[in-house]
C-alpha positions, 0 to 999 in steps of 0.5 A: 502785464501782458497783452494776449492777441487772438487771431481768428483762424482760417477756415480750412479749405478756404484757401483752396476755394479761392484757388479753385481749377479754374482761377488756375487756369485762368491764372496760367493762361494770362501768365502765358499771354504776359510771357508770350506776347507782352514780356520782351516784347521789343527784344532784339532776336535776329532771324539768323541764315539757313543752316547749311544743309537745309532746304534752301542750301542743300543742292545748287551751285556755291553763289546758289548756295550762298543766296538761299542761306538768305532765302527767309529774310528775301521772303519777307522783304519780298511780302513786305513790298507786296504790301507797301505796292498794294497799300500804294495802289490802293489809295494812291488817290489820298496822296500822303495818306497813301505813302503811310499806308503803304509804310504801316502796312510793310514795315511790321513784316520788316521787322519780324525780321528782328524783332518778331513779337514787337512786330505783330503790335506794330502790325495792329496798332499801325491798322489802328492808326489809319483807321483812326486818321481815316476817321473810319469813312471810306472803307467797312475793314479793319485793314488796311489796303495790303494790310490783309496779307501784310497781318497773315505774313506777319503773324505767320512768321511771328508763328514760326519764331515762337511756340504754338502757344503763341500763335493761338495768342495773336489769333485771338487777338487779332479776332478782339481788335477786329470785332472791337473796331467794328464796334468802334466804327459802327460796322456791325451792320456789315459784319457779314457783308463784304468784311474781310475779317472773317476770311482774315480769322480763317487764313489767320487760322489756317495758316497759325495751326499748320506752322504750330503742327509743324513746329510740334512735329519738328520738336517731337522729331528733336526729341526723339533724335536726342532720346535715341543719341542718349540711348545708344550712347547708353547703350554703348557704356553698357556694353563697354562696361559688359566688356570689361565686367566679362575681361575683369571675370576671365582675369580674375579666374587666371590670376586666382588660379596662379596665386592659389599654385604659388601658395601650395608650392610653398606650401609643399616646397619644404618636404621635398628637401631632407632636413632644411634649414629653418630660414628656408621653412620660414622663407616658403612660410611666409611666401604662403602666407603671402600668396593666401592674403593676396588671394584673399584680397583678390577675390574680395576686390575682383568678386565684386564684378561676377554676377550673382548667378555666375560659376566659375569655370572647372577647366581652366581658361582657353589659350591658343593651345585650345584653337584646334577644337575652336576651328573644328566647331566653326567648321562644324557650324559651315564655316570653311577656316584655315589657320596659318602659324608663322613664327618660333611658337613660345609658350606667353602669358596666359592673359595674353593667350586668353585674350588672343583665343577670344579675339580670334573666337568673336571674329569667327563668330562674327564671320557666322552671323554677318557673312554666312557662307564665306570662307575664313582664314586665321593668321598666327604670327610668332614675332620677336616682342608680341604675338600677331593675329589676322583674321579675314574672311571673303565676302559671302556668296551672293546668292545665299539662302541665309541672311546675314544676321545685323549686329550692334558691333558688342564684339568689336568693342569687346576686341578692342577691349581686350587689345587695349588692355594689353597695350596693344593695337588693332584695326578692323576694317572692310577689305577691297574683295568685300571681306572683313579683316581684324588685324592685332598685335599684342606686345610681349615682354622679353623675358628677363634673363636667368641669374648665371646664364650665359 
């Protein structure tokens, strides 16, 4: 035998009328009254010294410097004995009375200096008290004499150690304990006359909505500095990878283009002998058939980085051979260029001449854009182990109809690139005349030495 349980089932939207926007609202709001103002309430959080470079440790001289690292917490002693001075004074006739008002009244803005939450209770509850020792006879406030603006210290620094939220919290609160200890006390009468509750409200409010603004601005502000930092970090990579994807392109044309004349060499190398042998036809054979799957290989791993719409060039790429026609554009442009050649000029690889043709072409064209009417020379040195280039320009002429056009420094990192590919160095500096110089050497192998030479 076997028992059937039936369960009644819930209506639908029952839940979600139980869960209505406002039981959220509410639900949220003490949520954050609970974290805010009642969870870790005594928690050890030391105000910690001005950072240098702020306000108080900005100028001055090194002792200044040293005290206003300490500026804040001297603030907040200074207001506490204020307070204690006030509270002193003010019933300096109630003898030991007078002593702990003077106590209740500075202690809670000592201790926002470490445990700021914990402190604004301390501040409520310490008014409660003499209240209640007081028996509420000899004055129509719920503060204490110095506890007006020993209350406003504290919810203020309390203020700008938390979140705004928090603020909004303690004016509340401290609007309920001042409206229920007028009630307690039988003060309703005098509400409006003499009380010091409502200027309370007001410099409370004052004070919690000027901090929260400039707690808001200072995040917003942080928020940006962090956006911005992330962004151009972002957009750093993405031009150093634009770099490399333009490098990897112009490479893969020139290794293409070099792979594609050993396999027709190969190919054509056995008609040019009268009857070879037949290793020697099965030697080029192979050497085609290896030279067309290295080109195969090539074009499937390095095509990757061309993009959709991009054609490779019908000429071959640039070498330095092509500079005439580069400097002749340039001057075209209104760029006054001399080129010096030093050095036994050799025939180099050609990634090394590409690289140097560009090198030279985006520093001239940087003379253009942010040095309009300087003159520029380009240096070209021939030396045992690389290939040296300089290229410096004068500084443009101060009264210039034409601005210098700003950069993000794309063609800088594109030469060091290039420079670093090759295992070379470069540096890029300002001159002392107010120029610009690019200084590069790019190492050359030696040529290994032919079987049977000398």
């Amino acid at each position: 035998m076997t028992d059937t349980t039936h369960t009644q089932p819930i209506p639908p939207g029952r839940t979600a009328r139980q869960r209505s926007p406002e039981f959220r609202f509410a639900a949220d709001a003490l949520r954050g009254l609970r974290q805010d103002l009642f969870h870790q309430a005594f928690a050890y959080r030391p105000l910690p010294p001005t950072e240098p470079g702020g306000r108080f440790t900005r100028s001055g001289s090194a002792r200044m410097r040293e005290y206003g690292a300490w500026a804040p917490h001297m603030a907040v002693a200074a207001v506490a004995g204020l307070s204690a001075f006030v509270s002193v004074v003010g019933t300096y006739t109630d003898g030991l009375f007078g002593l702990l008002c003077a106590l209740l009244a500075g202690a809670p803005v000592l201790l926002t200096l470490v445990r700021p939450v914990g402190a604004f209770w301390v501040s409520l509850a310490g008014n409660a008290l003499a209240l209640f020792l007081d028996g509420g006879t000899t004055r129509e406030s719920p503060w204490l004499p110095g506890g007006f603006v020993a209350h406003l210290a504290v919810v203020t620094v309390v203020a700008m150690r938390t979140r705004p939220r928090t603020a909004a919290w303690m004016w509340l609160l401290t609007a309920v304990y001042g409206f229920f200890t007028y009630g307690l006390f039988g003060w309703s009468d005098d509400l409006g006359h003499g009380s010091d509750l409502g200027p309370m409200l007001f410099f409370a409010g004052a004070f919690l909505l000027a901090v929260s603004v400039r707690q808001t601005l200072r995040q917003a502000r942080r928020e940006v500095s962090v956006h911005q930092t992330v962004t151009a970090h972002e957009r750093s990579r993405r031009t150093l990878l634009e770099e490399r994807t333009t490098i990897a392109r112009e490479l893969h044309d020139v290794v293409a283009h070099h792979m594609s004349v050993v396999a027709i060499q190969a190919e054509a190398a056995p008609y040019r002998v009268q009857n070879p042998p037949p290793e020697l036809e099965k030697a080029f054979a192979t050497i085609r058939e290896n030279a067309v799957a290295a080109l195969t290989e090539l074009r499937r791993v390095l095509g990757v980085v061309r993009a959709q719409d991009y054609e490779a060039p019908d000429a071959p790429q640039p070498t330095l051979a092509d500079l005439d026609a580069l400097l002749a554009n340039v001057r075209d442009a209104g760029l006054d260029v001399t080129r010096t050649v030093t050095g036994a000029v050799r025939e180099l690889p050609q990634g090394v001449e590409l690289s140097a043709y560009r090198i030279v072409q985006e520093a001239l064209s940087n003379t253009l854009r942010h040095a309009p009417g300087a003159d520029a020379k380009v240096e070209i040195g021939y030396v045992l182990g690389g290939l040296g280039l300089r290229v410096v320009n004068g500084a443009p002429p101060a009264p210039s109809l034409i601005k210098p056009s700003p950069g993000a420094g794309h063609g800088i990192t594109g030469m060091r690139e290039r420079v670093s590919m090759l295992n070379g160095e470069m540096t890029a500096a300002p001159t002392a005349e107010g120029g610009y110089e690019v200084a590069v050497f790019l190492p050359v192998p030696a040529a290994a030495p032919s079987e049977g030479g000398a």
